[in-house]
N, C-alpha and C positions, 0 to 999 in steps of 0.2 A: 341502254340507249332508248329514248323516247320513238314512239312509233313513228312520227314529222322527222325527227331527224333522222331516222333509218330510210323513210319515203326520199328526203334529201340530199340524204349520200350517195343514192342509188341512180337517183337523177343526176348528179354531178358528175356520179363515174361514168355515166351513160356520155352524155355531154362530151367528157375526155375523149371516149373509146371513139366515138363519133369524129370527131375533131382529129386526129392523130394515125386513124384505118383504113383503109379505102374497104371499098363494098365487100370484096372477097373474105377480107377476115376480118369483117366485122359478123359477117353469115353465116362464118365458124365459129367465133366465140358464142355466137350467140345459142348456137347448137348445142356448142359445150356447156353453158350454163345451162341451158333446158335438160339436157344429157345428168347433169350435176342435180340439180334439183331433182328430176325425175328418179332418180339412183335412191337420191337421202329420204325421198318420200315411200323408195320404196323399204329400203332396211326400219324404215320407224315402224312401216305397215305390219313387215313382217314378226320383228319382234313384240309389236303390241299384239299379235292373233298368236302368239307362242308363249305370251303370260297368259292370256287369256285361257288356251288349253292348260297348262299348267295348271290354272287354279281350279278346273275341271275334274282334274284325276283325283 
């Protein structure tokens, strides 16, 4: 997927969640995805400094 259309879908799903939530859990998911993201950024972190020691030894 081209980067415009990943910017795109991400806007449209926004739009949906917006349109269909009311405030409260729109303030949870939005948690959850920060929660989600934060998680995946962090297993990449860690497994990229556990190759890195690896190629160390």
């Amino acid at each position: 997927m081209k980067s415009c259309e990943l910017v795109n879908l991400i806007s449209m799903l926004t739009c949906l969640i917006v349109e269909n939530y009311d405030d409260e859990e729109i303030g949870l998911l939005a948690a959850i995805f920060t929660q989600l993201g934060d998680s995946l950024a962090t297993i990449l972190a860690n497994e990229a400094l556990n190759e890195a020691c690896k190629k160390k030894e």
